[in-house]
SEBA-281259 format. One record per residue (C-alpha): x, y, z; residue in three letters. Coordinates in steps of 0.2 Angstrom, whole numbers, plus 5000, padded with zeros to 4 digits. Each point is the difference from the previous one (the first is absolute). Layout:
% SEBA-281259
X,Y,Z,ALA $
...
***
This chain:
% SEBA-281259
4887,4981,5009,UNK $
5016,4987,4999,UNK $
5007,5001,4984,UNK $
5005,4982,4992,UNK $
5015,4996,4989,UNK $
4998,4988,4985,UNK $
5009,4986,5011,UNK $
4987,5002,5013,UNK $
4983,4998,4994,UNK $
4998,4983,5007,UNK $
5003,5009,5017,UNK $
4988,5014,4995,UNK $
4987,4989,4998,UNK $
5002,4991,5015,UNK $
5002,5014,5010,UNK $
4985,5008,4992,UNK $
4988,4986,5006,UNK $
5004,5002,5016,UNK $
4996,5018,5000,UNK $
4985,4995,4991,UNK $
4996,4988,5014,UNK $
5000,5013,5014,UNK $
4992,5014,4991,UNK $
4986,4988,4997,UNK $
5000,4997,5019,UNK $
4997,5018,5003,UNK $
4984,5001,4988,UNK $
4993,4984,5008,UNK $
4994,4996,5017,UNK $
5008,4983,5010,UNK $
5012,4997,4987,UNK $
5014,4992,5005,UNK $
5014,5001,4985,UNK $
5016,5002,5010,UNK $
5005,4982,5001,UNK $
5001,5000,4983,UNK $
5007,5018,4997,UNK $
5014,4995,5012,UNK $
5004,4984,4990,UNK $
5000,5010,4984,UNK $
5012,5011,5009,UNK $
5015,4986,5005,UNK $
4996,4996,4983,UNK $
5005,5016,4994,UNK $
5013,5002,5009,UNK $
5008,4985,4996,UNK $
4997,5005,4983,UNK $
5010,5016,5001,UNK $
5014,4991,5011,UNK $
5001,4991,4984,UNK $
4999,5011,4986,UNK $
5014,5010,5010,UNK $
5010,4987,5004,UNK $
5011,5000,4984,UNK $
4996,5014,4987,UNK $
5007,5000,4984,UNK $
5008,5015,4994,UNK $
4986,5009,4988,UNK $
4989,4997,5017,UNK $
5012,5009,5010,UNK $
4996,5015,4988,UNK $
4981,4999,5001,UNK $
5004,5001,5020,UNK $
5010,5017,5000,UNK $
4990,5007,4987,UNK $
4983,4997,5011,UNK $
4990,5015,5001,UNK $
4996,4999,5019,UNK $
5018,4998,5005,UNK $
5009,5012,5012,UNK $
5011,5013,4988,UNK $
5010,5015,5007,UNK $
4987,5011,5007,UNK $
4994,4987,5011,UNK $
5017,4994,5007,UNK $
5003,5017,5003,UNK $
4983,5004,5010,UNK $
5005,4984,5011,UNK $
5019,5001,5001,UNK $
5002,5016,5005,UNK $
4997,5015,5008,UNK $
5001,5019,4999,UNK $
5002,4998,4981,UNK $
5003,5017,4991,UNK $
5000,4998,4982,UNK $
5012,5009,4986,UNK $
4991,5004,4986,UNK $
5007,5007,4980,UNK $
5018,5000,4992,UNK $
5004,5018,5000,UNK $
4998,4999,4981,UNK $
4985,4994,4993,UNK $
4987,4992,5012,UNK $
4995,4989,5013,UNK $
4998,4980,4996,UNK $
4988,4991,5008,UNK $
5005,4984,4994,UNK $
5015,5003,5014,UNK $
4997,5006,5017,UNK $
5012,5004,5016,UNK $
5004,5010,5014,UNK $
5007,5001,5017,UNK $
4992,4988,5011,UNK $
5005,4990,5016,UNK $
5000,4981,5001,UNK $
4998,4996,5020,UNK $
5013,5014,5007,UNK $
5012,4999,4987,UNK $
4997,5017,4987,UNK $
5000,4993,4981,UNK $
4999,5007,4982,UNK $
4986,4986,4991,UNK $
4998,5001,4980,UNK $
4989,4989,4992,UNK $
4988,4996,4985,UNK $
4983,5001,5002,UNK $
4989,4991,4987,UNK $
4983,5007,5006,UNK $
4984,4989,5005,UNK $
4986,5005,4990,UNK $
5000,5006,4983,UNK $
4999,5018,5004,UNK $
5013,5000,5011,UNK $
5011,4984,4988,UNK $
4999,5015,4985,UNK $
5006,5014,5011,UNK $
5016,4991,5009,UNK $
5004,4993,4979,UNK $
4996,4981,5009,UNK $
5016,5004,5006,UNK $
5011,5003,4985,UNK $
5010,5014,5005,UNK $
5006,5014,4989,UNK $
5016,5010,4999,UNK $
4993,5012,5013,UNK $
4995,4986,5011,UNK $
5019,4993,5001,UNK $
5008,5017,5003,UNK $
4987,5003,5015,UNK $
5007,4983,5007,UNK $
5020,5009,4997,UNK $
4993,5014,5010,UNK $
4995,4989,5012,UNK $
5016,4990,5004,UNK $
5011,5018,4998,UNK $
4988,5004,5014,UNK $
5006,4983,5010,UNK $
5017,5001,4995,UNK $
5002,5017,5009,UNK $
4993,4996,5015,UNK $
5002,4983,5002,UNK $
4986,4993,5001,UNK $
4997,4980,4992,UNK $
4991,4997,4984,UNK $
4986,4990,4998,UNK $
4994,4995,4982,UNK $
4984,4991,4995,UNK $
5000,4993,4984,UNK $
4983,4997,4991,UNK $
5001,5003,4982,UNK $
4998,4990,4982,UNK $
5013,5013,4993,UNK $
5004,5018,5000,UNK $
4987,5009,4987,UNK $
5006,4997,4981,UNK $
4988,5017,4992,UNK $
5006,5010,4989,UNK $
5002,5016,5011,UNK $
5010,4992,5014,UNK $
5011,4998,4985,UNK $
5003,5016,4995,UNK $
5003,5003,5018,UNK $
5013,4991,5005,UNK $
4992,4980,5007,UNK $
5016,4990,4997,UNK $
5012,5015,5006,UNK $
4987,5000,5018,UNK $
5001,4981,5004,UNK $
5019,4999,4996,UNK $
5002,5016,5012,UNK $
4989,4993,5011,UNK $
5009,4985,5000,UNK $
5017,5008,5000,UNK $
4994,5010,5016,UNK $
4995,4985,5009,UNK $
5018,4994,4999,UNK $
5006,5016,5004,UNK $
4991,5000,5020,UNK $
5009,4998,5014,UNK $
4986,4996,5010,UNK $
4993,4984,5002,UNK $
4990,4994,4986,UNK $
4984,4986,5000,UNK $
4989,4996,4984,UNK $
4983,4989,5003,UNK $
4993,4994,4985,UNK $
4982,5000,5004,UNK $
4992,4994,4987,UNK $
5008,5003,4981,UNK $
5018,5005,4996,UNK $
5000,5003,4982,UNK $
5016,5005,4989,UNK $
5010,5017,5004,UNK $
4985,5009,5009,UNK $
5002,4988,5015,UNK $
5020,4997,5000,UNK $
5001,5019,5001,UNK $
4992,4997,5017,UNK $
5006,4982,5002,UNK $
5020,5005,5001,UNK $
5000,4997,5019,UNK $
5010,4995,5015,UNK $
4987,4984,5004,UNK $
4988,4996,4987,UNK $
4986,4990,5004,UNK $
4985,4994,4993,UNK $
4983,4994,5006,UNK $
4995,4983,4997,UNK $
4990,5002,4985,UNK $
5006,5014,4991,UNK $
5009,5001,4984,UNK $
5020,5005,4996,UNK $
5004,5003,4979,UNK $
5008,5008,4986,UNK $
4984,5000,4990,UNK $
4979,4992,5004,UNK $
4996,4984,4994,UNK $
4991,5005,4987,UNK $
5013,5013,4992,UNK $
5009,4987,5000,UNK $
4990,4988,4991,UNK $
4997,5013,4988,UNK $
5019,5003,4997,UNK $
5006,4982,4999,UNK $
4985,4990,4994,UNK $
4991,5016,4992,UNK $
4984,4990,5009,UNK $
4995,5009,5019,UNK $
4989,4987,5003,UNK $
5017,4989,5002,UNK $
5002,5011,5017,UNK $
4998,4984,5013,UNK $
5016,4993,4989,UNK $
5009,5017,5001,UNK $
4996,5001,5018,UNK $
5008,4984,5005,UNK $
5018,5005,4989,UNK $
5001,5016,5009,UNK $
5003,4995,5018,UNK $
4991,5013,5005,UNK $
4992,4993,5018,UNK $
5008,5004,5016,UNK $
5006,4982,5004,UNK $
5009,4999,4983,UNK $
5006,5018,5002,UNK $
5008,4996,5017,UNK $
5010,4984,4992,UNK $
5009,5012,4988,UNK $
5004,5013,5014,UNK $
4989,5013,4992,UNK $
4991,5003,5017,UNK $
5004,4999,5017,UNK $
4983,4995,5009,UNK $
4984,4993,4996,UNK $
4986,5006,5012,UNK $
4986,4987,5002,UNK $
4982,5005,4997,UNK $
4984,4993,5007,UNK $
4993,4984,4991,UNK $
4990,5007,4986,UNK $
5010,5015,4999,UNK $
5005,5018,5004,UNK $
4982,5003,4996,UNK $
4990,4988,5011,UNK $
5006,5007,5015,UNK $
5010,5018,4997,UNK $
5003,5001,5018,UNK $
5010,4986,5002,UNK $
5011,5003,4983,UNK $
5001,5021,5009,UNK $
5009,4991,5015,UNK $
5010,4987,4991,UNK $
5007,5015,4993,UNK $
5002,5011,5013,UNK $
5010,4988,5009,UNK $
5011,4997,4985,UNK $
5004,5019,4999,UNK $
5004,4999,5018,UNK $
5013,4984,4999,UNK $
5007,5006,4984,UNK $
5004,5019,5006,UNK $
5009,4992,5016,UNK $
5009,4988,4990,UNK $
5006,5016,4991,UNK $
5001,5010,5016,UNK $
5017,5008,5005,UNK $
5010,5000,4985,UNK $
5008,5014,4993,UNK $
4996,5009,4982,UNK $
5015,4995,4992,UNK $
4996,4982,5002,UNK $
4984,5001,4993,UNK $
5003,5006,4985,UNK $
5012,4986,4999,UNK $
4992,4987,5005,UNK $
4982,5005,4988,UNK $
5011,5001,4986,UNK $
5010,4984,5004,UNK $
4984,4991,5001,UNK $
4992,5006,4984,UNK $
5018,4999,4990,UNK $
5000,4981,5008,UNK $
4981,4995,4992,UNK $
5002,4988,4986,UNK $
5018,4992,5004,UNK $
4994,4987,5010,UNK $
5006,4982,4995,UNK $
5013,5011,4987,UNK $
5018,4994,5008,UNK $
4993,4983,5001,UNK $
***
């Protein structure tokens, strides 16, 4: 069952008569509905051409948030092979909000860390709907030591709304985690890339996100804060999320302007959702283009060159 957002009913309930039309063709004999299903299909798909054409911020977050788009799990099932995961920090326990291992992308052997939200509710509650927790950020430490030492690139997924705010990742350490996390990733010297997939909230996702190339797909969100914490903070009113949204210049075309990303990856009209195979691909050959772009140079330069570009964010337009 296709899963609507807010700003596409009137496409839901055009694409709803047409399958209307042809189920009622099945149940009766001689009917002939299809003329009138196609039409209500290039109807539709003008529709969705349209909706898509131009969307405003707080619609970009209803995108990357859709519950039937691709997260890390499936990237990782269709981007690579031979994928062995890591599992537990060596202190506490195993996070399932972050997943990671050894894999292979083509030929070429890779370390992949990611979040993974889930994508039913038993399985959204069990990964923490991809809030990670102290544990689950030292795993991803162990993880690029592992990469580090034998030299193998680092691929990061980011999918998060923010790393878990409860009381005992508190006590055991949250904000120490992601800055060590973060400190580790500009440590490497392997190559590093960072997709955000869907959402990149706060510290959880830049302790990922502190990469060689950062790219992001089309639709997917980039910010300090969500919209509506931000609403809650400045105009102490969530519902204010849509004006929020538009003052964080958190989309990927407004993120690329300021240098804070390197790549956007195109997804298929629709969405990453509508067609996962196409948004899987669109990836892979990102992954593929970026690592050869990043082929070839030596650790010392980049180290440099990672924290050059992150030292360099926000001085655009400042000797002017």
């Amino acid at each position: 069952m296709t899963h609507y957002l807010e700003f596409e009913k009137p496409l839901a309930e055009i694409e709803g008569k047409a399958n209307e039309l042809r189920a009622l063709a099945r149940t009766g004999e001689g009917m002939d509905v299809e003329k009138e299903a196609a039409a209500l299909d290039e109807k539709a798909a003008a529709m969705l051409k349209d909706l898509y054409k131009n969307l405003i911020p707080w619609r970009k977050c209803q995108v990357a948030r859709h519950p039937d788009r691709p997260h890390c799990k499936d990237y990782i099932e269709a981007l690579f092979t031979e994928y062995t995961p890591l599992a537990g920090d060596r202190n506490f326990a195993d996070d399932h909000a972050v997943m990671g291992g050894l894999a292979r992308l083509g030929d070429r052997p890779v370390v992949v860390i990611g979040h993974e939200k889930g994508n039913d509710t038993k399985s959204r509650i069990e990964r923490n709907f991809g809030m990670a927790r102290p544990e689950g950020y030292r795993k991803a430490i162990r993880l690029m030591d592992l990469a580090d030492r034998f030299n193998l690139p680092v691929i990061a997924l980011v999918d998060t709304p923010g790393a878990y705010p409860g009381k005992g990742a508190e006590e055991r350490g949250q904000s120490e985690a992601i800055a060590r996390s973060t400190q580790r990733c500009l440590q490497l010297g392997v190559p590093m890339i960072s997709v955000i997939i869907g959402e990149g909230g706060s510290g959880g996702a830049v302790a990922f996100a502190t990469a060689n190339k950062v790219a992001m797909l089309e639709h997917s969100i980039y910010s300090v804060i969500s919209p509506e914490g931000c609403a809650s903070i400045l105009w102490k009113d969530a519902e204010k999320m849509r004006e929020a949204a538009e003052a964080l210049r958190l989309t990927a075309q407004d993120l690329s302007k300021l240098g804070v990303i390197d790549k956007i990856i195109p997804e298929p009209l629709g969405g990453a959702h509508r067609d996962p195979l196409a948004a899987t691909d669109a990836v892979r050959k990102s992954l593929e283009a970026m690592l050869k772009d990043l082929d070839g140079k030596d650790r010392d330069a980049l180290v440099k060159a990672r924290r050059k570009k992150f030292l360099s964010i926000g001085s655009k337009g400042l000797a002017a």
